[in-house]
Structures are given as structure tokens and as C-alpha cells.
Backbone as CSV, one residue per row, in Angstrom:
resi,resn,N_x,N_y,N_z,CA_x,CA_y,CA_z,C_x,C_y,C_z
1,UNK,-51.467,20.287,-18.808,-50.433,21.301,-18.559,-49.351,20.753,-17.617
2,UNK,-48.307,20.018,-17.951,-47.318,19.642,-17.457,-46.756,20.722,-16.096
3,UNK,-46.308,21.651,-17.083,-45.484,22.638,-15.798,-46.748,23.057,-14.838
4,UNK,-47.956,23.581,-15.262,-48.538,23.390,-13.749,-48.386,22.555,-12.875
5,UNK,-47.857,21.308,-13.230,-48.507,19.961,-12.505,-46.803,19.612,-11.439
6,UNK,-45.837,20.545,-12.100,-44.486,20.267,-11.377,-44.436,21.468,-10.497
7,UNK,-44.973,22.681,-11.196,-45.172,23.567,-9.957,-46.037,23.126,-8.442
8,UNK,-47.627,22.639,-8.822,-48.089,22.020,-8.077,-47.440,21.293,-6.777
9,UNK,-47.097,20.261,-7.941,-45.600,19.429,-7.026,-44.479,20.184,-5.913
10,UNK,-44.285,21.108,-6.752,-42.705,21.360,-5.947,-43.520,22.298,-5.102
11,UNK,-44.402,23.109,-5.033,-45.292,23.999,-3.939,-45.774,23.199,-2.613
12,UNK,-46.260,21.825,-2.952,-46.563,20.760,-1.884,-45.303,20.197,-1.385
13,UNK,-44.304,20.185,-1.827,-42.719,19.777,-1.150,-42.674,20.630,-0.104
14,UNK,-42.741,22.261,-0.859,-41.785,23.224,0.459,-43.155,23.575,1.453
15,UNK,-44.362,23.110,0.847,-45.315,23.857,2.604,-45.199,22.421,3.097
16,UNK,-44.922,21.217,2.678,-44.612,19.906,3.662,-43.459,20.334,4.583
17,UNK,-42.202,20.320,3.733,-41.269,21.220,4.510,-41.142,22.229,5.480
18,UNK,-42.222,23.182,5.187,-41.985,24.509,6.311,-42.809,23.520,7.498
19,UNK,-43.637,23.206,7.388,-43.945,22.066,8.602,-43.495,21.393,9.400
């Protein structure tokens, strides 16, 4: 499942971010 795997992705960007 591709788009899970970019959601995944982009979800681990912004809680790296709010950090």
C-alpha cells in the first residue's frame, strides 16, 4: 500500500518537526 507508506512518511516529518 503505497499511500499508507507516504502518509506514514509525511506523519514522521511533522511529529519530528513539532519537536
Amino acid at each position: 500500500m503505497p499511500v499508507i507508506e507516504i502518509v506514514d512518511n509525511t506523519t514522521e516529518i511533522i511529529e519530528a518537526d513539532r519537536q
